[in-house]
C-alpha positions in Angstrom: 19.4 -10.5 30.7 19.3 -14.1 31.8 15.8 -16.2 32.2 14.6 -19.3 33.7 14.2 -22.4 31.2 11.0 -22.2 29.2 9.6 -25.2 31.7 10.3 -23.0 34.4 7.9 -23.0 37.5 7.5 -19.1 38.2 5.6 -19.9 41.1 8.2 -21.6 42.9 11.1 -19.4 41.4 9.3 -16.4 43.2 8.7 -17.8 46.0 12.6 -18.8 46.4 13.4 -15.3 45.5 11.2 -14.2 48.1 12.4 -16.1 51.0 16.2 -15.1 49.8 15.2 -11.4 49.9 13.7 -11.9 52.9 16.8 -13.0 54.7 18.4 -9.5 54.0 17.3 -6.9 56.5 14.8 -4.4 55.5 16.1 -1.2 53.5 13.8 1.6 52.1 13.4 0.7 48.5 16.4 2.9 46.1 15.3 4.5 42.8 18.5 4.9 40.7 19.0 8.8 39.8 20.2 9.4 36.6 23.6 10.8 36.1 23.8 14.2 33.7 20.4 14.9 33.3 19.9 12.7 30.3 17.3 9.7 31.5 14.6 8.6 30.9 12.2 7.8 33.6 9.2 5.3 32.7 7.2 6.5 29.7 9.4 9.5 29.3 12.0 10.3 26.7 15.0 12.8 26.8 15.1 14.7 30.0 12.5 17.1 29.3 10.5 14.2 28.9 9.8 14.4 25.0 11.2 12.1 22.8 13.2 14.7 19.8 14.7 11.9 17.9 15.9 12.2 14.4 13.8 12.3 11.2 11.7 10.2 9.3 12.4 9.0 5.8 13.3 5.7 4.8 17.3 5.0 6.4 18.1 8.8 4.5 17.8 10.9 7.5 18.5 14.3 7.4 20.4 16.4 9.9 19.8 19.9 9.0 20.8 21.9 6.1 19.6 19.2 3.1 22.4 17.0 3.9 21.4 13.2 3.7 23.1 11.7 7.2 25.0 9.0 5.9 24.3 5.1 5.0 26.4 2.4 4.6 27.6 2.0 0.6 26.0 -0.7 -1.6 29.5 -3.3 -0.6 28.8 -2.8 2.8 25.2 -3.2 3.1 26.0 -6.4 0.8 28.0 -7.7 3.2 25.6 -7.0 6.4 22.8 -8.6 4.5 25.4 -11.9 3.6 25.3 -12.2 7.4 21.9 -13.3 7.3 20.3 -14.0 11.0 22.5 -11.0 12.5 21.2 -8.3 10.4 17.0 -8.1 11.2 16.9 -4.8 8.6 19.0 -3.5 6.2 18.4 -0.6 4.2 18.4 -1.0 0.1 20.7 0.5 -2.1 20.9 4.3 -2.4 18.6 4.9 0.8 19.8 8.1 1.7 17.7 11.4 0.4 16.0 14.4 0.6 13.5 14.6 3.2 11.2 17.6 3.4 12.5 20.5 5.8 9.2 19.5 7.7 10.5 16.6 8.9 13.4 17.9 10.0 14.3 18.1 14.2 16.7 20.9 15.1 20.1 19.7 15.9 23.5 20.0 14.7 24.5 19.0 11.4 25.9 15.7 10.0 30.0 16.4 11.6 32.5 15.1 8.2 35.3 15.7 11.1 33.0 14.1 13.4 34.6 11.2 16.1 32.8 8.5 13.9 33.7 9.9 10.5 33.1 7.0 8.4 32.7 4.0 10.9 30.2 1.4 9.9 27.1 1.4 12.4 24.9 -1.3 13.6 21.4 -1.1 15.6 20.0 -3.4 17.9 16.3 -3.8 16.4 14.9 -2.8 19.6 16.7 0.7 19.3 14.5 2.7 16.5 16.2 3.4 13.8 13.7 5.9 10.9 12.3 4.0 8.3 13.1 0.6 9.9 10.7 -2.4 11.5 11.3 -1.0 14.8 11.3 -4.9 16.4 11.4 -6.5 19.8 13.2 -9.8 19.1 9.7 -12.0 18.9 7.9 -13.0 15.4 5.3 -10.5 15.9 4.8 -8.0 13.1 6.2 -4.3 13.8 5.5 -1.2 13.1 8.2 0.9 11.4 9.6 3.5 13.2 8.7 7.4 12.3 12.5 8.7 13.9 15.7 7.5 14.8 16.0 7.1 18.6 18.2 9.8 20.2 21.0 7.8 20.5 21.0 6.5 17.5 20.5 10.1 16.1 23.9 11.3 17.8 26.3 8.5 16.3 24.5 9.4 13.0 25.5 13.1 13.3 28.9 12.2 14.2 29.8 10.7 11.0 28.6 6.9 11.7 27.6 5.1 8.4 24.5 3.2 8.9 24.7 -0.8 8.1 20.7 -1.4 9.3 19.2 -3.4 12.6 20.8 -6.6 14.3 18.6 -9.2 16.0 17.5 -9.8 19.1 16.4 -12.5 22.1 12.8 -11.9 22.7 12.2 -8.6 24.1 16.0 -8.9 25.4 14.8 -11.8 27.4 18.1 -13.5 27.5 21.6 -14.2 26.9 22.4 -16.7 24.7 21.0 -17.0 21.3 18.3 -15.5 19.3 15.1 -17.9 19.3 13.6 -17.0 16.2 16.6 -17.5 13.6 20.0 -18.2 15.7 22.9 -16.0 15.3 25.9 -17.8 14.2 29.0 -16.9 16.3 32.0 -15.5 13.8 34.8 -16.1 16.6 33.4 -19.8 17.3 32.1 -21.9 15.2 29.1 -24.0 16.9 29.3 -21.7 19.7 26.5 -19.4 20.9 27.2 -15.5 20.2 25.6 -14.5 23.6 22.7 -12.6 23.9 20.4 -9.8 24.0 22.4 -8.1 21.8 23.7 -11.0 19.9 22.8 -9.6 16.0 25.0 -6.2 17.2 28.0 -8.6 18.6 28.6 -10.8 15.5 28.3 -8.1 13.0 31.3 -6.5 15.0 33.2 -9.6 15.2 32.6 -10.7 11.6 34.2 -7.2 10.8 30.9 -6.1 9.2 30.8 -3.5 11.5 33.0 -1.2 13.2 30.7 0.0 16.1 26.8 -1.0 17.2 23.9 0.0 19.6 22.7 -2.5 22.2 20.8 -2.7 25.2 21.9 -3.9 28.6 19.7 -4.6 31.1 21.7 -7.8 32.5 24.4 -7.9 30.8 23.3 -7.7 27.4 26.0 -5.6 25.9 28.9 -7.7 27.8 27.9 -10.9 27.8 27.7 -11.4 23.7 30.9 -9.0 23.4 33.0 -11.5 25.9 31.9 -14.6 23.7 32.7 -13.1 20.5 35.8 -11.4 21.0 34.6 -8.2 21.0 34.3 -4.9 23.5 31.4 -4.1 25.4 30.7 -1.1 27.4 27.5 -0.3 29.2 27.3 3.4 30.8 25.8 5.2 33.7 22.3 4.3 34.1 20.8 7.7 32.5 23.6 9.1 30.6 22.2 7.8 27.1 18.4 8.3 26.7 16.3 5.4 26.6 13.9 6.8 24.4 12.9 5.3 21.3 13.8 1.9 22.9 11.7 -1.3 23.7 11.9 -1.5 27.1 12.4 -4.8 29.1 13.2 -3.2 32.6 13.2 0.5 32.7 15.2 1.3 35.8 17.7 -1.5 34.6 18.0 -0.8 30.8 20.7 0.6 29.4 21.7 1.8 26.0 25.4 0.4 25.5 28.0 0.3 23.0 30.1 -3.1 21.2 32.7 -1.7 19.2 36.3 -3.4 17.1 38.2 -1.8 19.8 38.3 0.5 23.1 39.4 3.5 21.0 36.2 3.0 18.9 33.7 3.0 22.2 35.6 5.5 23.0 34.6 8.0 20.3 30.8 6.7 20.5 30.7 7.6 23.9 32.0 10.7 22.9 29.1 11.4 20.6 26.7 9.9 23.2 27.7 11.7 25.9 27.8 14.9 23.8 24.5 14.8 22.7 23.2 13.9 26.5 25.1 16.8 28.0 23.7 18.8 25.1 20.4 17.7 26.3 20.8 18.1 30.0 22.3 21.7 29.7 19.3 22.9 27.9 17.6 21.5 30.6 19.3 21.4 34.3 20.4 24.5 36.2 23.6 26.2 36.2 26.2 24.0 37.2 25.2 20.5 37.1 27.6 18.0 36.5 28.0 16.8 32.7 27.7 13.8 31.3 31.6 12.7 30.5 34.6 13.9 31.7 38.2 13.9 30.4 40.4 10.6 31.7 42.7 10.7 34.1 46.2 10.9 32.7 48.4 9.1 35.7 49.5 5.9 35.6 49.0 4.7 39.1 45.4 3.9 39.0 43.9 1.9 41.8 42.5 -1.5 41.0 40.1 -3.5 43.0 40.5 -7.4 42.2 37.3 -8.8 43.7 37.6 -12.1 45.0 34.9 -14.6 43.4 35.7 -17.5 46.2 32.1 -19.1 46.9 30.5 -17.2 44.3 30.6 -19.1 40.7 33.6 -21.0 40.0 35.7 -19.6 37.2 36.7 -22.1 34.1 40.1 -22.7 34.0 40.5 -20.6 30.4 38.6 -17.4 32.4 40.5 -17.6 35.9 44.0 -18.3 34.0 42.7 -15.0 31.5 41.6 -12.2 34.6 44.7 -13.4 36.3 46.8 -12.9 33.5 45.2 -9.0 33.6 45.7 -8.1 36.9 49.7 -8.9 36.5 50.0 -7.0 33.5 48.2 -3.6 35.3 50.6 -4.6 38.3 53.6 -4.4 36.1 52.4 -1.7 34.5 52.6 0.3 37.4 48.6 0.4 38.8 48.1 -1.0 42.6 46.0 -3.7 43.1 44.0 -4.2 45.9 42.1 -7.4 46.7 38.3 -6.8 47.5 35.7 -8.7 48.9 32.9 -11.1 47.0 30.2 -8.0 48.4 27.1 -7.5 46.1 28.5 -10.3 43.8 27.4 -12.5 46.2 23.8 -13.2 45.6 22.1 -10.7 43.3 20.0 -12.7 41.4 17.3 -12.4 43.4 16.7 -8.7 43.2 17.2 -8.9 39.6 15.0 -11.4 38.2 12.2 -10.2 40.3 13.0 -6.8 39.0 12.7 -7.2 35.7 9.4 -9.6 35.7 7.4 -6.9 37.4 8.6 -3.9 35.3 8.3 -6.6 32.3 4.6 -6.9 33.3 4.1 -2.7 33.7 5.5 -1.9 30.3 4.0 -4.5 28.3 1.1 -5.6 30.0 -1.2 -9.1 29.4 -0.1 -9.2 25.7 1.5 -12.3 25.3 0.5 -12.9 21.9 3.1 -14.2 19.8 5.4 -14.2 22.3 7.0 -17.6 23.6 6.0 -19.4 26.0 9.2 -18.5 28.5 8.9 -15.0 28.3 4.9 -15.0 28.3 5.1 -17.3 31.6 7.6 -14.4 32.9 4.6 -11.5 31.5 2.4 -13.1 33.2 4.2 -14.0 36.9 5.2 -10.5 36.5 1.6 -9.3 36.7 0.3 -11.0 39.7 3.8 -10.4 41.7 2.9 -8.4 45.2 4.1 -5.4 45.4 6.1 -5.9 48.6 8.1 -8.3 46.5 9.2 -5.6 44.4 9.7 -3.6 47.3 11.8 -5.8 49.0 14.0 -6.3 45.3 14.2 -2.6 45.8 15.6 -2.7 49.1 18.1 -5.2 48.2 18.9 -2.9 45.3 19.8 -0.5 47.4 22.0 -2.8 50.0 24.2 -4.1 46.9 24.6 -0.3 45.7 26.1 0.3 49.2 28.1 -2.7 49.2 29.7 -1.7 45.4 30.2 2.4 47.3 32.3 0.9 50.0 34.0 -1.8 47.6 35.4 1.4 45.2 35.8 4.0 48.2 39.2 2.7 47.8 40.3 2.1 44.2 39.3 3.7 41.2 37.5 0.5 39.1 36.9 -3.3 40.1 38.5 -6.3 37.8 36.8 -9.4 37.5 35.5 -11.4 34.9 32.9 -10.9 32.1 31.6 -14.3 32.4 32.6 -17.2 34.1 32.7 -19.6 31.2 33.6 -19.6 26.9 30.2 -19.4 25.3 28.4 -23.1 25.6 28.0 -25.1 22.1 24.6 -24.1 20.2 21.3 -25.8 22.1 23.3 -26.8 25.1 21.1 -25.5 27.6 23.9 -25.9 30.9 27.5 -25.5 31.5 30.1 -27.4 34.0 31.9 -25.3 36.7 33.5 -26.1 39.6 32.8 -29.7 38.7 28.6 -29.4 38.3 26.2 -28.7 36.2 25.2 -25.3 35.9 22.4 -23.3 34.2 23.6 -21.7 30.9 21.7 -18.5 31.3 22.2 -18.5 35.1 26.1 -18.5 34.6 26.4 -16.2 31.8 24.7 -13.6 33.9 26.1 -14.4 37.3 28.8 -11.4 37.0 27.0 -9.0 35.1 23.8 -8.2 36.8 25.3 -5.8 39.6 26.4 -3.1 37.4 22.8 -3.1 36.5 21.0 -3.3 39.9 23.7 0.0 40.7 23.6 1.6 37.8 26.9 2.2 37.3 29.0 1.8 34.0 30.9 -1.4 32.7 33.2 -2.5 30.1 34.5 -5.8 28.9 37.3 -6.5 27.0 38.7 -9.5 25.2 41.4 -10.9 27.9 42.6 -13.6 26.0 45.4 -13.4 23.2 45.1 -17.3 22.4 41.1 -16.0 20.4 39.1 -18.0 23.6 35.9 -16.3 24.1 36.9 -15.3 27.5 37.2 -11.3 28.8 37.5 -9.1 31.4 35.1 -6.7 33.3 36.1 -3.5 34.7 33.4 -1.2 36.6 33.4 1.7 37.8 31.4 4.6 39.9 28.0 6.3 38.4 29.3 8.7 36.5 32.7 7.9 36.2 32.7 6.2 32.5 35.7 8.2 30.9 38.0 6.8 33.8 36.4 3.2 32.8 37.0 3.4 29.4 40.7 4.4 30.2 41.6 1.7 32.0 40.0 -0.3 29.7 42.0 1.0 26.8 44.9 0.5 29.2 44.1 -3.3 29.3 43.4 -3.4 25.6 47.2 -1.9 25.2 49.4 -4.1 27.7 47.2 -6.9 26.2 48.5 -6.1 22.4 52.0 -6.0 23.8 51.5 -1.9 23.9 50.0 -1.4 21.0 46.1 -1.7 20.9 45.4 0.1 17.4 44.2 -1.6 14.2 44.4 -5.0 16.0 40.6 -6.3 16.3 38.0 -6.7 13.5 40.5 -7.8 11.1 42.2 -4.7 11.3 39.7 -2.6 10.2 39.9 0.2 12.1 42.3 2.4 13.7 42.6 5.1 16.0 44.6 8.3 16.1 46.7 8.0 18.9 44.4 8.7 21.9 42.2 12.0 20.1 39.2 10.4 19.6 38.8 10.8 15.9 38.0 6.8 14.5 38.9 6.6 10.9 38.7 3.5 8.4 40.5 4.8 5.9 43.5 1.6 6.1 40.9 -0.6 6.0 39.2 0.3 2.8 
């Protein structure tokens, strides 16, 4: 999620977001409804409201029937901790082991045919992980965590190998670097990684990793996968439980996936999606909708280009990249439609005074060892009126209608990630369209809506040339399979038909559109 600067004037920057809010016409406020059953409302867990994650003991968590679930081997975690500022936690040596049967939470057991046999897993800090400092990005001292978070405890069972927990921006409070110990950028040298989730992105691109947890409350997920080369997909708002996860915004936050390759995602989401519908049949009547559904299998899917004129202006690398993927889908046989700017135009409003208020309710007056930017934001947060986040809400509501009647007539919306390659380490603005801009400012501009609607998101790498510039496709609540099929279609005319074994060095590979992950070439 994008902030001000840490000299920033919260006083006046509310203010300004209240007179820009004000110029929209009232709406009733809109609560976003989670998709499947499996959300997590604020101070809630899984759908029933309890948070079952997984079991305590020290990285060696058992999944039923006295079978350690697995952890990275000794050359792997090696090679996570050689990473240094991207890796917060990693477990020692020969961490897995017997846990008493007391510990144990009912569930299935570890899957050795599982979607994620043997992929190599990363955690965002914030995301608990048993056994681990369960962190928030600042220098505070933390607590480690009794269980593994629910999503975490699903990629577990499916076979994911854990590496440990990847760094994060202060309380996800931002997009470009980590303030405590910057993240060095493995595509780009001298470049920022992106951020919240910038420790997840890097160990993927460094090929440390074959799959990690982030959050996205902003763009958190996307943004640090676009600027390292990598694939980011945030879901459904509600389709992955929050539990178990520091929150920054609840009815923003997301728990999202950066993976090697779409095919990778692909099988987390799988897991993820399992476990939620798992979850949500336990608990929802007869006949409510799942959470996944299989892809469509045609070929003429309909594509929504959205038209960024007056909005941000596009670097020449970005426009040149997105235009390059529209032709491609074109040629391959999809029909593109050209769609207005709609709720791309000015959602920054809603958003920042969003997350500053629900900032403020989950974390209260505790700005102790926090900086000074995100205590300023704690504390503006706090004495916000209520009819401030009232009107956010009813503008919420406004760009969710505006996004319904932009996909009425296509099937997902194309448009860039970000609007710019990742800015040099400490630059603090970026030029577009001939001025100065913001750094944070821009690397959110084009991420925030899928947010404020809840609805899912993926970017992918758009550029064959290695320049940190990718593409965004997004789709209806709900409707993440069809996302991640089109994406996997971009992914393949962008390889030159062939998407598997291509990103991370290689590493991994697919199995020809099953779901089954393996990293068997790459050991």
């Amino acid at each position: 999620m994008a902030r001000p600067s840490s000299n920033a004037d919260w006083a006046a920057i509310l203010a300004d977001a209240a007179e820009r809010l004000a110029a929209e016409p009232p709406v009733a406020p809109w609560w976003p409804a989670a998709v499947g059953g499996g959300g997590a409302r604020p101070g809630s867990g899984t759908a029933s409201g309890e948070w079952s994650g997984g079991v305590a003991a020290g990285g060696g968590v058992l999944a039923g029937g006295g079978a350690p679930l697995p952890v990275a081997a000794p050359g792997e975690l090696a090679a996570a901790r050689a990473l240094g500022a991207a890796f917060a936690w990693v477990p020692p040596d020969g961490a897995a082991g017997p846990v008493p049967a007391s510990a144990l939470v009912g569930g299935p057991l570890v899957d050795a045919s599982g979607p994620l046999d043997g992929v190599r897993l990363a955690v965002k800090e914030l995301i608990a992980v048993a056994g681990a400092p369960h962190g928030d990005g600042s220098a505070r001292p933390h607590a480690r965590a009794d269980a593994d978070a629910p999503a975490v405890a699903a990629l577990r069972r499916a076979g994911a190998r854990l590496l440990g927990t990847t760094a994060s921006t202060e309380l996800a409070f931002g997009v470009l670097d980590v303030e405590r110990a910057p993240v060095a950028n493995p595509r780009h040298a001298g470049r920022v990684p992106g951020g919240s989730s910038a420790g997840s992105a890097a160990a993927v691109a460094a090929g440390v990793a074959d799959l990690a947890l982030g959050t996205d409350t902003g763009g958190s997920v996307r943004i640090p996968a676009a600027w390292t080369g990598t694939v980011g997909f945030k879901p459904t708002w509600g389709a992955v439980s929050t539990a178990g996860v520091v929150p920054l915004a609840w009815s923003l936050d997301h728990v999202g996936l950066i993976g090697s390759s779409v095919a990778v995602i692909a099988a987390g989401w799988e897991a993820l999606a399992g476990a939620a519908h798992a979850c949500a049949a336990r608990a929802a009547p007869a006949g409510a909708a799942p959470a996944a559904q299989a892809a469509p299998e045609h070929r003429s899917v309909r594509v929504g280009v959205v038209d960024l004129t007056g909005v941000v202006p596009l670097s020449p690398a970005v426009a040149t990249a997105t235009r390059r993927v529209a032709e491609l889908l074109a040629a391959d046989g999809a029909e593109l439609r050209r769609v207005g700017c709609g709720p791309w135009r000015d959602p920054a409003p809603a958003h920042l005074v969003t997350i500053v208020c629900e900032l403020a309710a989950a974390h209260g007056l505790r700005p102790g060892g926090l900086t000074p930017a995100v205590a300023d934001a704690l504390a503006a947060g706090a004495v916000a009126p209520a009819t401030l986040y009232l009107a956010a809400s009813g503008m919420r509501r406004l760009l969710r209608e505006q996004l319904a009647q932009q996909l009425a007539g296509v099937d997902v919306l194309l448009l860039p990630t970000v609007p710019c390659e990742p800015p040099p380490v400490g630059a603090t603005e970026v030029v577009l369209g001939g001025r100065a801009w913001d750094a944070e400012t821009a690397a959110g501009r084009l991420t925030t809506v899928a947010n404020l609607a809840g609805v899912p998101a993926v970017s992918v790498p758009a550029d064959a040339d290695a320049a940190a510039v990718a593409v965004q496709l997004v789709g209806r609540a709900g409707d993440d399979a069809r996302v991640l099929a089109c994406a996997q279609r971009v992914e393949r005319l962008l390889d030159g038909g062939d998407a598997r074994g291509r990103r991370a060095g290689g590493r991994g590979r697919d199995d020809g559109g099953r779901g089954r992950v393996s990293r068997a070439a790459g050991r």
